[in-house]
N, CA, C and O atoms as CSV, one atom per row, in Angstrom:
chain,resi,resn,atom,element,x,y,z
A,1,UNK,N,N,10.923,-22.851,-20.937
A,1,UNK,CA,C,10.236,-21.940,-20.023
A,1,UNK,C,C,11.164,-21.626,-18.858
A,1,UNK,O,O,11.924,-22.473,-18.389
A,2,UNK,N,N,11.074,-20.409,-18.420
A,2,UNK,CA,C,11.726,-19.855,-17.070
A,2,UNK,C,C,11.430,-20.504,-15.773
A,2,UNK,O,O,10.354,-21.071,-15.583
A,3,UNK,N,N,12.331,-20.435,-14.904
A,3,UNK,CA,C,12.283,-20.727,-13.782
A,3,UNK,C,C,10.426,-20.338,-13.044
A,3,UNK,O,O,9.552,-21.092,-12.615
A,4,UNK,N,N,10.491,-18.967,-13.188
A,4,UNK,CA,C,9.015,-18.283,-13.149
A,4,UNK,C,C,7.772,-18.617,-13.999
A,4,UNK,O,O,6.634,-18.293,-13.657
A,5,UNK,N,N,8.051,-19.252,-15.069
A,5,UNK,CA,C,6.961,-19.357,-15.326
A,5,UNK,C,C,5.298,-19.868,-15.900
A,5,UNK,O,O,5.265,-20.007,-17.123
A,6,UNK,N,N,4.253,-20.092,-15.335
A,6,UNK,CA,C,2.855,-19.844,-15.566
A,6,UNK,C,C,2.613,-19.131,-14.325
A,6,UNK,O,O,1.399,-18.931,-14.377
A,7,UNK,N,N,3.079,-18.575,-13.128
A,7,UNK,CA,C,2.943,-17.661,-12.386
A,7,UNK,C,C,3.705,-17.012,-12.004
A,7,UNK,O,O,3.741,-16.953,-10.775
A,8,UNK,N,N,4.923,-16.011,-12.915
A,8,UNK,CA,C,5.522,-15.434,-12.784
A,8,UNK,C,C,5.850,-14.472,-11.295
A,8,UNK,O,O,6.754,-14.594,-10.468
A,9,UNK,N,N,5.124,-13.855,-11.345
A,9,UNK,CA,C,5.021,-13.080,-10.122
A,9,UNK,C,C,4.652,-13.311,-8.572
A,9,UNK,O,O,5.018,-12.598,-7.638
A,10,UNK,N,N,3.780,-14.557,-8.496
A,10,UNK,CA,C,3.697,-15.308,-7.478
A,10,UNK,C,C,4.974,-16.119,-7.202
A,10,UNK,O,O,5.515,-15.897,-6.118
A,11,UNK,N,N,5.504,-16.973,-7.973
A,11,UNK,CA,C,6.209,-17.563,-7.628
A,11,UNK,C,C,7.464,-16.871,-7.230
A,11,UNK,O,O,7.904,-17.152,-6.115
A,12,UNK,N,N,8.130,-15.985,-7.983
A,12,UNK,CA,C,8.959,-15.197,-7.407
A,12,UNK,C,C,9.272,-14.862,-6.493
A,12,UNK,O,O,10.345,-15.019,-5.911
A,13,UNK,N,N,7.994,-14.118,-6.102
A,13,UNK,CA,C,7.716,-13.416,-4.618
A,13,UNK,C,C,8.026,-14.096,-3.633
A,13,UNK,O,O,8.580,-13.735,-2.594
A,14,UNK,N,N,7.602,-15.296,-4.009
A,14,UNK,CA,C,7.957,-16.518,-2.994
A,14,UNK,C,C,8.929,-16.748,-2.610
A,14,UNK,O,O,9.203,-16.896,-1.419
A,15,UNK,N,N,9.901,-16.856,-3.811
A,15,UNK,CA,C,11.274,-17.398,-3.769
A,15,UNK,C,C,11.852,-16.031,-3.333
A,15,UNK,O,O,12.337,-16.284,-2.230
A,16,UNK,N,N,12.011,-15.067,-3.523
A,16,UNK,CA,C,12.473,-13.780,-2.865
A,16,UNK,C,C,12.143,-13.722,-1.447
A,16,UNK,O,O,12.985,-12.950,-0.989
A,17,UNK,N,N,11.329,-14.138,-0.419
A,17,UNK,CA,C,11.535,-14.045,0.692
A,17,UNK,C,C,12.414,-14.211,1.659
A,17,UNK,O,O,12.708,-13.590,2.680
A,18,UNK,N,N,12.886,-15.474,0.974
A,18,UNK,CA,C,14.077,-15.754,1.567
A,18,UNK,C,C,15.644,-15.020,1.248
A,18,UNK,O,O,16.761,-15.418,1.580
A,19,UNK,N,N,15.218,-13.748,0.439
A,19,UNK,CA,C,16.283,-13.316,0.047
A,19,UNK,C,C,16.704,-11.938,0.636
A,19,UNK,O,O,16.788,-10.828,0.111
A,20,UNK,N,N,16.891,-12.286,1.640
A,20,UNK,CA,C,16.585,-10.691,2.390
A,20,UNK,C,C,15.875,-9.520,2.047
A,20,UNK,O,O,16.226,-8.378,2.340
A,21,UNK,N,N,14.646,-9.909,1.280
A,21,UNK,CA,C,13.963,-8.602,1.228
A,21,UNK,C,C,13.124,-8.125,2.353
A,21,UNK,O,O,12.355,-8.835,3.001
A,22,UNK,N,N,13.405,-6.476,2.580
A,22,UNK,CA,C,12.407,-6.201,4.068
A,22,UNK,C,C,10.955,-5.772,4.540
A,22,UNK,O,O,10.282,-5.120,3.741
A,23,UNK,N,N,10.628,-5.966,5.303
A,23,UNK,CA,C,8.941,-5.228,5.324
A,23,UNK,C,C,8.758,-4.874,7.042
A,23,UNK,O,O,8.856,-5.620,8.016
A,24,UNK,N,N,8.564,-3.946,6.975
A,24,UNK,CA,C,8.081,-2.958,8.538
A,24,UNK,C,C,6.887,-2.413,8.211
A,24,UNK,O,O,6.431,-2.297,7.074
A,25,UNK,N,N,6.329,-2.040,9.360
A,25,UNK,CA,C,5.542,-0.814,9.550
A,25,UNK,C,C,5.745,0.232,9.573
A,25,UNK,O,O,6.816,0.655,10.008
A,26,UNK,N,N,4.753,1.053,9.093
A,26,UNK,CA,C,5.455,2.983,9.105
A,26,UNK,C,C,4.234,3.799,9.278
A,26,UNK,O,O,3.232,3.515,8.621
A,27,UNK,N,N,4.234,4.375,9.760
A,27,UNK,CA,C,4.500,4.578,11.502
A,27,UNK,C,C,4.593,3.581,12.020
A,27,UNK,O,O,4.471,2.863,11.028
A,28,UNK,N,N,4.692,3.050,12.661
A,28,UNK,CA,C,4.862,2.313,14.312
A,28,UNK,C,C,3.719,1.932,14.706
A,28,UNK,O,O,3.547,2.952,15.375
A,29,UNK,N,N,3.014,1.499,14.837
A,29,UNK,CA,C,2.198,1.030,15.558
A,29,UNK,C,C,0.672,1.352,14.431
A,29,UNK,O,O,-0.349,0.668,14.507
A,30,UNK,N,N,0.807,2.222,13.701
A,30,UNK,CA,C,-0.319,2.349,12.472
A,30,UNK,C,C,-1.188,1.475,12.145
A,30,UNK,O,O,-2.390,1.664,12.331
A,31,UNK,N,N,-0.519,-0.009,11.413
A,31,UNK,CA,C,-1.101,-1.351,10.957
A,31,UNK,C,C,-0.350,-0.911,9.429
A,31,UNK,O,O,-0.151,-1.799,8.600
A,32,UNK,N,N,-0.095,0.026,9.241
A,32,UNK,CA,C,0.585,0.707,7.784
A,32,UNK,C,C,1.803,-0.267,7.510
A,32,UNK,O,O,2.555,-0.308,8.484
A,33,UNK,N,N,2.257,-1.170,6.306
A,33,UNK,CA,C,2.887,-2.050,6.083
A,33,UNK,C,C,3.675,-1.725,5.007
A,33,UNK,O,O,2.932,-1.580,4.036
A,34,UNK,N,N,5.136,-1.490,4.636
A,34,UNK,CA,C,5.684,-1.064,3.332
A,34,UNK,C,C,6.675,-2.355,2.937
A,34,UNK,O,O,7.079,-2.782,4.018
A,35,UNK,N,N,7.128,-3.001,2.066
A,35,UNK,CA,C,7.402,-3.948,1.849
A,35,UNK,C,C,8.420,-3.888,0.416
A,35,UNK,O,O,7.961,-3.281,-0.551
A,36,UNK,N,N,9.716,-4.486,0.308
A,36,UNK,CA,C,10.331,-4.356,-0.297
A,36,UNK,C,C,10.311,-4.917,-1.167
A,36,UNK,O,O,10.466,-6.014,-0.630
A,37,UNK,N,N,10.198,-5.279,-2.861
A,37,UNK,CA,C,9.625,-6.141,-3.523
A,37,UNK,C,C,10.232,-5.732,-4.988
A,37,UNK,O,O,10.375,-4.553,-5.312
A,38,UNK,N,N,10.546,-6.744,-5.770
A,38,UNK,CA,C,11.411,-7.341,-6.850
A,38,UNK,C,C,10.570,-6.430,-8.023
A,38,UNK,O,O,9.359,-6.353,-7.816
A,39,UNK,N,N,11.095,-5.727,-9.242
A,39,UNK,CA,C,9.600,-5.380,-10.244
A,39,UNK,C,C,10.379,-6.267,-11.378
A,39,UNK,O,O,11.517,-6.064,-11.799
A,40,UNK,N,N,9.176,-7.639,-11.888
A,40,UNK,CA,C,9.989,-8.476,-12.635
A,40,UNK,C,C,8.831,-8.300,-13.671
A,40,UNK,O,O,7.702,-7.874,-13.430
A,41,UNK,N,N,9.449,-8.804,-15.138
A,41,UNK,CA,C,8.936,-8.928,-16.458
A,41,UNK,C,C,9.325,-9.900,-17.194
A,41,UNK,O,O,10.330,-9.717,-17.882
A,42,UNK,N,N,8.746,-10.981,-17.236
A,42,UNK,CA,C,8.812,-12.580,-17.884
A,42,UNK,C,C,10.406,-13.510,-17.199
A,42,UNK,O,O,11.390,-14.060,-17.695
A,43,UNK,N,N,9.727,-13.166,-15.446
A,43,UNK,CA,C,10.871,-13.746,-14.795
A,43,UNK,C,C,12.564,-13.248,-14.679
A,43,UNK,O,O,13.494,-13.878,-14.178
A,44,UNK,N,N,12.577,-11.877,-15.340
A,44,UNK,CA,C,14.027,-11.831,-14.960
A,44,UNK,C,C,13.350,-10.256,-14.195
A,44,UNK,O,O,12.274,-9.699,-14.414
A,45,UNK,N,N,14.669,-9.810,-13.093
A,45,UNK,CA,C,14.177,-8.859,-12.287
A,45,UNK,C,C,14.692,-7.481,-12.555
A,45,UNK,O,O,15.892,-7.473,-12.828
A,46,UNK,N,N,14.091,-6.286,-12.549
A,46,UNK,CA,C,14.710,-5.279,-13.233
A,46,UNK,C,C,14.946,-3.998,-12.021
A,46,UNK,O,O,14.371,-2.911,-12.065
A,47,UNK,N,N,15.844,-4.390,-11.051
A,47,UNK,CA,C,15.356,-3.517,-9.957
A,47,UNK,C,C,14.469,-4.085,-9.043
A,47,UNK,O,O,13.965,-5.208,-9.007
A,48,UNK,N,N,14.310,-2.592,-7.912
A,48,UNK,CA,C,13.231,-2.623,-6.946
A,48,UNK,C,C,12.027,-1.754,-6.539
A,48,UNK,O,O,11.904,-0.886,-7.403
A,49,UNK,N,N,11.268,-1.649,-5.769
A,49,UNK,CA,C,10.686,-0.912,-5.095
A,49,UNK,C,C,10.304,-1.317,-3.865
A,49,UNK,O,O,10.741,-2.306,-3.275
A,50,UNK,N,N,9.068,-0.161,-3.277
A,50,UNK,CA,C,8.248,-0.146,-2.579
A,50,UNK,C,C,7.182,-0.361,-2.330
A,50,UNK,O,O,6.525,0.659,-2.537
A,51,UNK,N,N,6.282,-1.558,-1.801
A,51,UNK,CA,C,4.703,-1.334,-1.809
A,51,UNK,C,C,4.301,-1.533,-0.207
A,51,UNK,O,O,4.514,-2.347,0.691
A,52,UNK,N,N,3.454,-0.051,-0.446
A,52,UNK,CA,C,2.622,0.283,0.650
A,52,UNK,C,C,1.180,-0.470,0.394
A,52,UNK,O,O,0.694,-0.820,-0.682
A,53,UNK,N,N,0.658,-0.605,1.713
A,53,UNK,CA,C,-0.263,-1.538,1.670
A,53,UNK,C,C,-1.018,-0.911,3.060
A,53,UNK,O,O,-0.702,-1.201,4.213
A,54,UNK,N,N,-1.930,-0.122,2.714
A,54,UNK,CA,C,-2.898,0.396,3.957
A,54,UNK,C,C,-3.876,-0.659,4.200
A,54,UNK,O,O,-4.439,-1.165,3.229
A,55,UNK,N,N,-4.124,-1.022,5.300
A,55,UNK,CA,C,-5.510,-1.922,5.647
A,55,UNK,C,C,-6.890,-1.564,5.536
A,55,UNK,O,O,-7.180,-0.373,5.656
A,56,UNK,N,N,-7.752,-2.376,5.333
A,56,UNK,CA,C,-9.734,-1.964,5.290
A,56,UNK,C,C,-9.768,-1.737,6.353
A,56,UNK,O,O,-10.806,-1.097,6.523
A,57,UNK,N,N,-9.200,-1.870,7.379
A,57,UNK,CA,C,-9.571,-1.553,9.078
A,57,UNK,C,C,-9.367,0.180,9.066
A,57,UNK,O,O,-10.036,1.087,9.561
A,58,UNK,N,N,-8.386,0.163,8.432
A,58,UNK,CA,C,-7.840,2.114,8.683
A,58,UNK,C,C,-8.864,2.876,7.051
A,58,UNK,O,O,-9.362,3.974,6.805
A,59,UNK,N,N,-8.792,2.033,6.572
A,59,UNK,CA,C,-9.338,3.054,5.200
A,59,UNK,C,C,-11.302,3.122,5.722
A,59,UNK,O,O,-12.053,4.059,5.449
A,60,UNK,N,N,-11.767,1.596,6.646
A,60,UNK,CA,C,-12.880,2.065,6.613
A,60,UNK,C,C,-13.697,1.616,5.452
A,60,UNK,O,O,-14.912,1.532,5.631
A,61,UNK,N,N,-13.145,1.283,4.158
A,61,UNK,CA,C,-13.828,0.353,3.031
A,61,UNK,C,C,-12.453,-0.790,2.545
A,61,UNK,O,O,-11.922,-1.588,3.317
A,62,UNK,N,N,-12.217,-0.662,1.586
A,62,UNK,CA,C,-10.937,-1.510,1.069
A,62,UNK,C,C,-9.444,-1.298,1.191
A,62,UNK,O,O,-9.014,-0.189,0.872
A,63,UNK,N,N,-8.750,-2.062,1.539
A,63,UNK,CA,C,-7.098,-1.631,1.463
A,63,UNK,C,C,-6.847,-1.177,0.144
A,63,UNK,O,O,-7.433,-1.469,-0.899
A,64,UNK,N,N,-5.685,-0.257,0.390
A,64,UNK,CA,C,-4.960,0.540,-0.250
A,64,UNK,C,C,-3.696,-0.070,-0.335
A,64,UNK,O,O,-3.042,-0.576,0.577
A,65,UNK,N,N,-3.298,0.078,-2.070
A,65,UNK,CA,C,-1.784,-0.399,-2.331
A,65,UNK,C,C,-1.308,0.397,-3.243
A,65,UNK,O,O,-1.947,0.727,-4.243
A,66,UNK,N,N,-0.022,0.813,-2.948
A,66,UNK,CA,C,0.823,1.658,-3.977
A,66,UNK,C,C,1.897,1.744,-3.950
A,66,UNK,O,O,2.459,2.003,-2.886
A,67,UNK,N,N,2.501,1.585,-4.956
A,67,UNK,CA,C,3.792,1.665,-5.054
A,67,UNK,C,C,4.427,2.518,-5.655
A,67,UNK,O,O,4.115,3.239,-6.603
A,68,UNK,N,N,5.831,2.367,-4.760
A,68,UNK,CA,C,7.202,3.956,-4.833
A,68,UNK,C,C,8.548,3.404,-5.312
A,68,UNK,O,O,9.264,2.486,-4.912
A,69,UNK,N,N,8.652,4.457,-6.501
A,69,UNK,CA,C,10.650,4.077,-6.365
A,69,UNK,C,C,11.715,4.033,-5.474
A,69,UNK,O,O,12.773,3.419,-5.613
A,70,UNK,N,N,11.156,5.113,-4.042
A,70,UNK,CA,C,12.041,4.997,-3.059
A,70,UNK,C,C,11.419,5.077,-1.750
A,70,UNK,O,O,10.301,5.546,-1.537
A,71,UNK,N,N,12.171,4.614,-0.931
A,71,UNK,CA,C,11.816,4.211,0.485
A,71,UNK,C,C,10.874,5.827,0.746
A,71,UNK,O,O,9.683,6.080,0.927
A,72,UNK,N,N,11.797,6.444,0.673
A,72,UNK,CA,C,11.111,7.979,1.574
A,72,UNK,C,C,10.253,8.564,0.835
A,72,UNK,O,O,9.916,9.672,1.252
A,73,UNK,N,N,9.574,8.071,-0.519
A,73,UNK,CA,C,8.438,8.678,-1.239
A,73,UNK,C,C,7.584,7.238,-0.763
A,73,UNK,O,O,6.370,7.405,-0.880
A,74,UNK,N,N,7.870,6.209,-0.380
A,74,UNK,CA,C,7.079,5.293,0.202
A,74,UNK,C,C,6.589,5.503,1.994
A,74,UNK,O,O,5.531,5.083,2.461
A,75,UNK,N,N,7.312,6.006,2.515
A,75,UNK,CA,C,7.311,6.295,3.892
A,75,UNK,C,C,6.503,7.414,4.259
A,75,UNK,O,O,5.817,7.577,5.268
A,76,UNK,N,N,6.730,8.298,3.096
A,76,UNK,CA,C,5.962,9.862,3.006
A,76,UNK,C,C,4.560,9.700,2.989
A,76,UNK,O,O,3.728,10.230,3.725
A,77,UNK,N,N,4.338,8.601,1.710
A,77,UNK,CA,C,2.744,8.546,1.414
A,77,UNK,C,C,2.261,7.721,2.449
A,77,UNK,O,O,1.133,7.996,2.859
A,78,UNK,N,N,3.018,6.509,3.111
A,78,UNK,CA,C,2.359,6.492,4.329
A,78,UNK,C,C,1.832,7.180,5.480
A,78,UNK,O,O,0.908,6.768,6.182
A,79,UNK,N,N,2.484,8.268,5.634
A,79,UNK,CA,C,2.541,8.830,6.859
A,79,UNK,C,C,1.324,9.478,6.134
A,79,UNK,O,O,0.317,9.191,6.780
A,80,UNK,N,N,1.029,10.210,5.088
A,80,UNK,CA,C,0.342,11.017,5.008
A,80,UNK,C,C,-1.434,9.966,5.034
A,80,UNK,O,O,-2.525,10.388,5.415
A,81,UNK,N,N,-1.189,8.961,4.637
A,81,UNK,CA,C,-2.227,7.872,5.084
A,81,UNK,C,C,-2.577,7.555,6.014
A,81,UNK,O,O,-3.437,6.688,5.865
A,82,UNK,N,N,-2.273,7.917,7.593
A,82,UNK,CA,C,-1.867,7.536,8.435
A,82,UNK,C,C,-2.915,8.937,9.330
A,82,UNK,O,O,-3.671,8.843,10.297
A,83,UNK,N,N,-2.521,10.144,8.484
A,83,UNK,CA,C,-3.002,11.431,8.735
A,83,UNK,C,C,-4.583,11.904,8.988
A,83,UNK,O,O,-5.336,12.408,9.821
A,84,UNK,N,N,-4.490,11.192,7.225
A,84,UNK,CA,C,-5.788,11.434,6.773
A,84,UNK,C,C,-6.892,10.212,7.433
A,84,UNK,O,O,-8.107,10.384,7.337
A,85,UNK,N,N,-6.509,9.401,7.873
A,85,UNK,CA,C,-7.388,8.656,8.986
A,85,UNK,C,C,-7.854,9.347,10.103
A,85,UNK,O,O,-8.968,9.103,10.567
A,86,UNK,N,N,-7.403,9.854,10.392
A,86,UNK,CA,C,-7.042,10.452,12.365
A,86,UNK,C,C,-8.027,11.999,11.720
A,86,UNK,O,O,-8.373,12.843,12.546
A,87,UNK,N,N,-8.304,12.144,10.532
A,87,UNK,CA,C,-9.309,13.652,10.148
A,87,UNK,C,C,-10.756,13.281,10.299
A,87,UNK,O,O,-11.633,14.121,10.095
């Protein structure tokens, strides 16, 4: 068995923190959270992405999560999340 696994994806995640992966806010001050994160399949890693992660405080019912191949299609759909609150 792999390093990863009976919880592949948890455990990872874990161990990737310490690996310089990054996470900010977008906008600024929003609560809007995008986070840089490993996309793995039976413990080995194939690449990266993006996951956005809107809060129940801003959506008003449940957080929102989605994920992007790149920063600025991740940054975009935030902002536009960000928008559609403030309507």
């Amino acid at each position: 068995m792999d390093s990863c696994g009976v919880f592949p994806i948890a455990f990872c995640l874990h161990m990737a923190a310490g690996s310089g992966l990054k996470g900010w806010e977008h906008p600024k001050g929003s609560g809007i959270k995008i986070s840089e994160i490993l996309n793995l399949n039976k413990g080995a890693a194939y690449g990266g992405s993006y996951l956005v992660v809107v809060p129940a405080k801003l959506t008003g019912t449940v957080r929102k999560r989605k994920q992007f191949k790149s920063k600025e299609l991740a940054e975009d759909w935030a902002e536009r999340q960000q928008l559609g609150q403030k309507q």
